[in-house]
C-alpha positions in Angstrom: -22.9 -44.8 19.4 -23.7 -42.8 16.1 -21.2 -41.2 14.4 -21.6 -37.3 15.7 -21.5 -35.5 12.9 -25.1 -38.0 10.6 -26.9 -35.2 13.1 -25.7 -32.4 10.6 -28.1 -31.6 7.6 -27.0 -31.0 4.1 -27.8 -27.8 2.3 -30.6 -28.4 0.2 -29.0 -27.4 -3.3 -26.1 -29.5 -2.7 -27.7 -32.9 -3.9 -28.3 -31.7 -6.9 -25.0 -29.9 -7.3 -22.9 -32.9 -6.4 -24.4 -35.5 -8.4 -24.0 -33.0 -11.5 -20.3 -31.9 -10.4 -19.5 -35.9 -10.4 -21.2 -36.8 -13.8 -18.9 -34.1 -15.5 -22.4 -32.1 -16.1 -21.4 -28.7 -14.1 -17.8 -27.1 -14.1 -16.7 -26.1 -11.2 -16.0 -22.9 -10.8 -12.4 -21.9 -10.1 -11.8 -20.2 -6.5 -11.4 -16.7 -5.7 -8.3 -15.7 -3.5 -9.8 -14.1 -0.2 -9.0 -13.5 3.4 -10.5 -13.4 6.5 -9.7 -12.4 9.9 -10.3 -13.6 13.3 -10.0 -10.8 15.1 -9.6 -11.4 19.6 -10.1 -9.4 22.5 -10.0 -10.2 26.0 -12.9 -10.3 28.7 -13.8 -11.4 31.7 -14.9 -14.6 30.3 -11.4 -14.7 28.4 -10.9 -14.2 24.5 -14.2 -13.1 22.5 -14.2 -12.9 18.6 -15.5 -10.8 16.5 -18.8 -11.9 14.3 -20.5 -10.6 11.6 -24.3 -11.9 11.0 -24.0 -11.4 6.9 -27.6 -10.0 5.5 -30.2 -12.5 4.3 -29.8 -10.6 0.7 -26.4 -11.7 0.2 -25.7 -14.5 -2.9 -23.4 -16.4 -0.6 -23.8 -16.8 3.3 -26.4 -14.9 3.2 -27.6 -15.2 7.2 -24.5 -17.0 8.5 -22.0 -15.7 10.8 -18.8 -15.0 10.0 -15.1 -12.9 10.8 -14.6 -9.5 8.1 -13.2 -10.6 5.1 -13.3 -10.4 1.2 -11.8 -11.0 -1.9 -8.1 -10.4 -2.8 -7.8 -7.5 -4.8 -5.0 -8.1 -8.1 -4.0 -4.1 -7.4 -2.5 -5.0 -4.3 -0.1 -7.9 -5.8 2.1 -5.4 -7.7 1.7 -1.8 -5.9 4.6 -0.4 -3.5 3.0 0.2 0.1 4.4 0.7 3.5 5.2 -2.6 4.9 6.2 -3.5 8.6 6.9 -6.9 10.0 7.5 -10.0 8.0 7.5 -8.7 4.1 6.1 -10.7 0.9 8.5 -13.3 0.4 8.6 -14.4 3.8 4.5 -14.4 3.8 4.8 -16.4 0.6 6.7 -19.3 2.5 4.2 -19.5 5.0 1.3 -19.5 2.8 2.7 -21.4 -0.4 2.4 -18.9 -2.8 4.5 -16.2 -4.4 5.4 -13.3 -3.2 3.5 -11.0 -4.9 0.2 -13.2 -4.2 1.1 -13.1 -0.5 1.3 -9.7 -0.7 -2.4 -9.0 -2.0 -3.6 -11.7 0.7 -1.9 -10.0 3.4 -3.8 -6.7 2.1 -6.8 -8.5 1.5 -7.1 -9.6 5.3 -5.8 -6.1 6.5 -8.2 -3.9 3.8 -11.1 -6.2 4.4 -10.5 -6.0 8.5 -10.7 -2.5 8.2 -13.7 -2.5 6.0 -15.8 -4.2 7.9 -14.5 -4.1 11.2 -13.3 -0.4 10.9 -10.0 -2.0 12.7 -7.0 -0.9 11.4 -3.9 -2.7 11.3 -1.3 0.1 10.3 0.2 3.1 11.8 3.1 5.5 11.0 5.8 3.1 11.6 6.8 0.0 12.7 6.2 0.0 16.1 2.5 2.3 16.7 -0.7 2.7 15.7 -2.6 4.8 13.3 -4.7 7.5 15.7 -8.7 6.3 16.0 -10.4 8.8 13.8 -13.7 8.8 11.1 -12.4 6.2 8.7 -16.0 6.1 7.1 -15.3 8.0 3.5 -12.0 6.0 3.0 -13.5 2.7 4.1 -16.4 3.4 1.7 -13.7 4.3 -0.9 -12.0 1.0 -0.7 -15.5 -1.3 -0.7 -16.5 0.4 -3.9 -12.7 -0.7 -5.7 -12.4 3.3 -6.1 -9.1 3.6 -3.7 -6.6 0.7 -3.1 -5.1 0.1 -0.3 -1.8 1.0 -1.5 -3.3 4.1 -2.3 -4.9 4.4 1.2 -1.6 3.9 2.8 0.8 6.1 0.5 -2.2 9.2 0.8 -1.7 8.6 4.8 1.9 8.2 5.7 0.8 4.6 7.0 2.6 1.1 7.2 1.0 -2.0 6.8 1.7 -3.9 10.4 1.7 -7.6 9.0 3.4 -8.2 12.8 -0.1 -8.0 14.0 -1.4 -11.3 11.7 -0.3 -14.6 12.1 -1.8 -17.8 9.3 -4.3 -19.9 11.2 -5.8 -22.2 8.3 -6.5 -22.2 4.8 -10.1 -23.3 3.5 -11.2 -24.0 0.0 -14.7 -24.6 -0.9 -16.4 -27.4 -2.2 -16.0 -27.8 -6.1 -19.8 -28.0 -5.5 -20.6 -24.8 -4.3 -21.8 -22.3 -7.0 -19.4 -19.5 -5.5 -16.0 -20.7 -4.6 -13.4 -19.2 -2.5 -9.8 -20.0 -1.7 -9.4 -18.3 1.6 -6.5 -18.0 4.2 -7.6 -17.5 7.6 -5.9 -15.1 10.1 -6.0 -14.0 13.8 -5.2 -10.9 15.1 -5.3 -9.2 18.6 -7.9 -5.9 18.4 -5.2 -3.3 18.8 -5.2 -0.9 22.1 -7.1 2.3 21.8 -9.2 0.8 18.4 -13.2 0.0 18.6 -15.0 -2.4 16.0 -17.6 -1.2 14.5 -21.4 -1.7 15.8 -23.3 -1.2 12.5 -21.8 -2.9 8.9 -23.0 -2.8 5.7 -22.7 -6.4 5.1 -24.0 -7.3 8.1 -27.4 -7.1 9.9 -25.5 -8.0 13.4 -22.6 -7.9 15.1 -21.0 -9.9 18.1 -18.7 -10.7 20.6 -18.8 -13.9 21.9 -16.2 -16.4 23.3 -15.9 -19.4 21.0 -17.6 -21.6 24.1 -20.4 -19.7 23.6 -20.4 -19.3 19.7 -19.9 -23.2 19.2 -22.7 -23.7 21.7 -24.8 -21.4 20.4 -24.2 -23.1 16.5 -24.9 -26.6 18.1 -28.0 -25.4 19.6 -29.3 -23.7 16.1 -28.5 -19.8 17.2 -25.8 -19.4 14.9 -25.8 -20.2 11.5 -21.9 -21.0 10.3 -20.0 -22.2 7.2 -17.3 -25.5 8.5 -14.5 -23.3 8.5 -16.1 -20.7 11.0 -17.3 -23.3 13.8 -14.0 -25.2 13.3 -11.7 -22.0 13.9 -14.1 -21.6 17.0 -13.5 -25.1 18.3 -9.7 -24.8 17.7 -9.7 -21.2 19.8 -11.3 -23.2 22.9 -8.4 -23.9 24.9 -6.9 -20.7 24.8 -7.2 -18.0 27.7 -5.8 -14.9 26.5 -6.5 -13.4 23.2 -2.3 -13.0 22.4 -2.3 -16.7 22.8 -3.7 -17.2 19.2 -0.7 -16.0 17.6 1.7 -17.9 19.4 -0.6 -21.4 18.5 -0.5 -20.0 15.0 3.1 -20.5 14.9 2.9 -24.4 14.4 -0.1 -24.5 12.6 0.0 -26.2 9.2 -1.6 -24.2 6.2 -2.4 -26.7 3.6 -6.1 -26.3 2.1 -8.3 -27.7 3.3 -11.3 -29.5 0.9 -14.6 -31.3 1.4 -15.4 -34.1 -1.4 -18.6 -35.7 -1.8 -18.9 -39.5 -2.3 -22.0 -40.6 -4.0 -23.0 -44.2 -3.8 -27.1 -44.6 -4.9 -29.0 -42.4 -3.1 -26.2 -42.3 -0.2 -24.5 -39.3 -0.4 -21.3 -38.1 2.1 -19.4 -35.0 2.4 -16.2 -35.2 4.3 -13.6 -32.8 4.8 -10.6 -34.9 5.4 -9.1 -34.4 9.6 -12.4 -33.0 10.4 -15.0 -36.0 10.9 -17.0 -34.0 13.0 -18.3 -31.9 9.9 -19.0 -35.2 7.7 -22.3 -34.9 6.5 -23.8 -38.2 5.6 -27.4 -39.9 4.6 -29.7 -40.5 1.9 -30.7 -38.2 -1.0 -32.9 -39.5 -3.7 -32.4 -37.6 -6.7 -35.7 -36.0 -7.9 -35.8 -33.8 -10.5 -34.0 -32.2 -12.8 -30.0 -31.7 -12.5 -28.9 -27.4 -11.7 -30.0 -25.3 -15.1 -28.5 -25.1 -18.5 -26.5 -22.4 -17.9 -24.6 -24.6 -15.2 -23.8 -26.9 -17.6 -20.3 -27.8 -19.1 -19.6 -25.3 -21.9 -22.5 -23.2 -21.4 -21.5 -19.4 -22.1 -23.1 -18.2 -19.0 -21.0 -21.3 -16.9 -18.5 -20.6 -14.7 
């Protein structure tokens, strides 16, 4: 029986990328800090997760679904903000970093959740919920960099409620890939009393769908998705309650996850190592040039 995973396809500037990357032609660029957030809610069908279809227009992703989330932003690592549930330094041990890094990925996940999703995982204290209300101007204010989200939370009387997150995974992308991203994955429980938005600006479509049918639909071509989207979807399967997520986050590892290409001729395979189901594999003949000049190693204009 074949090997599941020779049925997937390769992206087709990949080739080109890898065999560059390998000859020491292309510096990889370095990844950006982000966060992203699987955000649950039950129905009748058990948990559903929340799925943005990201716009055709965008440089990377562009058509693919994926959970709200974005870059971290280097304001939040420093800044004083309300803070309920486990603080910086404990963050940091669970996602093997500093403190103040942990910090700004925490408020990456919670800023970018809120951005997108218009879910917000604060309140007034430690133990409620900030009151459903138009969010639009400060949500707009924090996508455009001209509020942080220390800022937001000091101008509201607002804690951050990092209770509400638990650390599912941690995904690097390929050294390959033009745009690079080093980003923590978390789940979170959609809050009583709080709607997602229906209309993003980052997104031509939004869902809810239970990861049975979000997998399915992926296998079957209805669902464009990076590795690390489909995977968290096949790793939600067995669960049957939306709270369950943070309790099988709990004894989840966090280490980063990588693919590497192997290039052998024109046989080329991408594996991402405890995940043989998203080996890509087959045979790539190089034809023409390698990626442009300004890809090259020492280029001005290369990452």
């Amino acid at each position: 029986m074949d090997h599941p995973a020779k049925t997937l396809a390769m992206p087709p500037g990949w080739p080109a990328r890898i065999r560059a990357v390998l000859a020491g032609e292309v510096t990889p660029p370095p990844p950006r800090p982000s966060a992203t957030v699987v955000l649950l809610r039950d129905a009748a069908a058990g948990p559903e997760a929340y799925l943005l279809r990201r716009r055709t227009s965008m440089a990377f992703a562009g058509g693919m679904y994926a959970y709200p989330g974005g870059g971290v932003d280097e304001r939040d690592a420093e800044g004083e903000l309300g803070w309920a549930g486990p603080g910086p330094q404990e963050w940091a041990e669970r996602l093997g970093v500093d403190a103040g890094t942990a910090q700004a990925v925490v408020c990456a996940a919670v800023r970018e959740t809120f951005e997108e999703a218009g879910v917000l995982l604060a309140g007034p204290d430690a133990d409620t919920m900030a009151e459903p209300r138009d969010w639009s101007a400060e949500r707009a204010a924090l996508e455009a960099h001209e509020l942080s989200f220390a800022d937001f939370l000091r101008k509201h009387g607002l804690v951050l409620r990092s209770d509400l997150l638990a650390g599912w995974a941690r995904w690097v992308t390929p050294e390959f890939e033009e745009r690079r991203y080093d980003t923590w994955f978390f789940v979170a429980v959609l809050p009583p009393g709080q709607l997602a938005a229906q209309e993003v600006g980052e997104a031509d479509r939004v869902a809810w769908l239970t990861p049975a049918d979000a997998v399915l639909g992926h296998e079957q071509g209805l669902y464009g998705m990076l590795p690390p989207t489909v995977t968290v979807l096949r790793e939600l399967l067995p669960l049957r309650a939306a709270a369950q997520a943070l309790d099988a986050a709990k004894g989840r590892g966090l280490d980063p996850i990588l693919g590497r290409a192997e290039v052998a001729g024109d046989r080329m395979t991408v594996r991402w190592s405890g995940y043989e189901e998203l080996t890509i594999d087959g045979n790539y003949p190089q034809e023409g040039p390698s990626p442009d000049d300004s890809q090259r190693r020492g280029s001005p204009d290369g990452a």
